[in-house]
N, C-alpha and C positions, 0 to 999 in steps of 0.2 A: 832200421833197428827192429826190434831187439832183442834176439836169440844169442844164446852164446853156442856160439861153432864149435863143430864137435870135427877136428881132420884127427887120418890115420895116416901117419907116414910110415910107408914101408922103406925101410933103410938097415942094411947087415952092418954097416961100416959104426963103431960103437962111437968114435969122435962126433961124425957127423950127425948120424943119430941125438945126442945131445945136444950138440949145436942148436938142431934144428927145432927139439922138443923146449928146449931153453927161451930160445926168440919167441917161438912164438907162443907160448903159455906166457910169457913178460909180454906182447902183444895184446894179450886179451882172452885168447884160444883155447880151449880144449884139446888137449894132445892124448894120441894112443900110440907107442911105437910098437911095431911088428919088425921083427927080425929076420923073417923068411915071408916065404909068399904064401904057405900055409897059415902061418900064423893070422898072415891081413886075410886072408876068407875066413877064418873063426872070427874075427871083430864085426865083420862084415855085419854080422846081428845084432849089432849097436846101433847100426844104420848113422854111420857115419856122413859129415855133410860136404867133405873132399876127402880125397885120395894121393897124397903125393907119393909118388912111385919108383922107386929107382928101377934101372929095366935089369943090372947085372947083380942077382939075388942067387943063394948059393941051394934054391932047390929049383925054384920057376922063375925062367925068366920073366922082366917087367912088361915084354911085349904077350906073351900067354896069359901070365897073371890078367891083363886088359880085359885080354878077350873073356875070360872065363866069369870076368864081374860083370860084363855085359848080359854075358850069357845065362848070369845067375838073375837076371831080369832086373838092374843095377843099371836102368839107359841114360838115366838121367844126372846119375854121380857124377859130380866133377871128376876127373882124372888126371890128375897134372902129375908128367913124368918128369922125372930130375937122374941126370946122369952124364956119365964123363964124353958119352957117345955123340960125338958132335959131326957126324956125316951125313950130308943131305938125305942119304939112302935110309939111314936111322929117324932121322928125323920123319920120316915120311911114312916110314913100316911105324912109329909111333902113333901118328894122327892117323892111319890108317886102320890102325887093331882097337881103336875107340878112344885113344887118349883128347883131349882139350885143348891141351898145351903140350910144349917142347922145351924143357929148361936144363940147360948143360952147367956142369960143374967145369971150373969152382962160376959160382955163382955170386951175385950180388945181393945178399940179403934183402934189402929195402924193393931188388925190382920183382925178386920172389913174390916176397910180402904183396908187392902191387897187384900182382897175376892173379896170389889168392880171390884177394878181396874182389877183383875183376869178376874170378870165377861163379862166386859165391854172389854177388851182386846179380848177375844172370837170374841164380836160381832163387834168388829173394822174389825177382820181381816175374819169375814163371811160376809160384808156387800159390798157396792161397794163404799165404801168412798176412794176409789183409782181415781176415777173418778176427770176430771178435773174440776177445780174451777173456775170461773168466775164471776171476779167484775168491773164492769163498763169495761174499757179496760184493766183491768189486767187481764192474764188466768194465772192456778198458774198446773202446773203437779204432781203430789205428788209422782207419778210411778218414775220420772227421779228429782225430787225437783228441777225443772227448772221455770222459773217465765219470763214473756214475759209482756209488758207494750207499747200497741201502735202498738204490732208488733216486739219489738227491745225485747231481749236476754238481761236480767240483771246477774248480777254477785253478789249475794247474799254468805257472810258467812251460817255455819249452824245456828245460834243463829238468824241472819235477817230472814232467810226463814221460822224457828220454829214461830218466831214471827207474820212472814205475815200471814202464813196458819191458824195460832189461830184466828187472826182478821178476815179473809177472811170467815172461819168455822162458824163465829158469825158476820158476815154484819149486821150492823144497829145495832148493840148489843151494849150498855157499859158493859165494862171489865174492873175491877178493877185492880188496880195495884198489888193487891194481888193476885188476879186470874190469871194474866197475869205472875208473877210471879213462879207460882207454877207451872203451866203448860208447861212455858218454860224451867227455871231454875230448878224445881225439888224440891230435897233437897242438893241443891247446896249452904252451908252454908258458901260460900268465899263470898258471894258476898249479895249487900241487895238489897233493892228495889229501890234504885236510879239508879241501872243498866238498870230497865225496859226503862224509860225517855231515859236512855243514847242511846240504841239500836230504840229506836223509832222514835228519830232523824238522827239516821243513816240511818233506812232505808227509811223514808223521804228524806233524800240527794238524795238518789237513786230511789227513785219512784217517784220524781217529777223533775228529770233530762230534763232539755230542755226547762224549764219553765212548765210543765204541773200540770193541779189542784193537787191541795191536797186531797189526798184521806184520810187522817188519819185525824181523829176530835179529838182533844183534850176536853174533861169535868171536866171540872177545879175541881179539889179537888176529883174526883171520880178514872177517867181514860180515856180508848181513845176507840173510837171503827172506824170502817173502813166502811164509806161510800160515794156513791159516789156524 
């Protein structure tokens, strides 16, 4: 945990398009869709954290499109191609022009979803997001999941800590309670989203101990994000 992923699906097809932006923004996610291949090299400056790719795009094909985010010095992007093209020879000119993965339509939602997180899981644990956090006076450890406010040692549950470090990942961000949710909680089907609220006041009790500001903003009807 706990950054909120930022993917760009590149997709012309406007159904699937939505399909896709649908799942997984209800997943958790940050979605950008790009309609053409041009369009996904102008996102590109987002610096988005995958790339799902359809290869048959109605300026640049998905197998060019690859190579040219490679080339734009983009080694390390995930690149998960999705497309109707299901011949070994395709598949092969795909992992070959820099893609990650190989996922043909129609597709399985849940084993997509799986590949993501695969993907992204890689790049969790090659990056330096072990590095410590710091918001306003809160510094958060993720190495030791220790949390210091002011200077003074809190005593944080895992479910407070999972919670801060999302918020703290996304400063200045709203987070929906869905997101928030999903992220934390998983698919932990005991419990619903009134739990989020519940835990957000708890860790409010204990990050504003002593009197000190509020760092957690409440967005009425959306969610909360943490700033300072």
């Amino acid at each position: 945990m706990m950054k909120m992923w930022h993917l760009l699906v590149v997709e012309d097809e406007p159904d699937i398009a939505r399909v896709l932006e649908r799942g997984l923004v209800y997943k958790g996610f940050a979605v950008t869709v790009a309609r053409s291949g041009e369009m996904a090299l102008s996102h590109l400056e987002a610096l988005p954290d995958l790339v799902l790719l359809d290869v048959m795009l109605p300026d640049i094909d998905g197998f060019e499109l690859c190579r040219r985010i490679r080339a734009m010095g983009h080694a390390t992007l995930p690149i998960l191609m999705l497309t109707a093209k299901d011949a070994q020879a395709d598949k092969i000119a795909g992992l070959d022009c820099g893609a990650d993965d190989y996922i043909t339509k129609p597709f399985d939602f849940e084993e997509l979803l799986a590949r993501i997180r695969a993907a992204l899981r890689r790049v969790r644990e090659q990056s330096s997001s072990l590095s410590k956090i710091e918001v306003a006076d809160v510094l958060i450890d993720p190495t030791t999941r220790q949390v210091w406010r002011g200077g003074d040692l809190l005593e944080l549950t895992a479910r407070e800590y999972d919670l801060l470090e999302l918020l703290a990942r996304n400063a200045r961000q709203v987070l929906t309670k869905g997101q928030i949710f999903e992220q934390v909680w998983g698919d932990d089907n005991d419990v619903g989203w009134e739990v989020v609220k519940v835990y957000v006041n708890l860790l409010r009790s204990k990050l504003n101990a002593g009197g000190k500001v509020d760092l957690i903003h409440t967005v009425r009807g959306i969610g909360y994000m943490l700033m300072p």
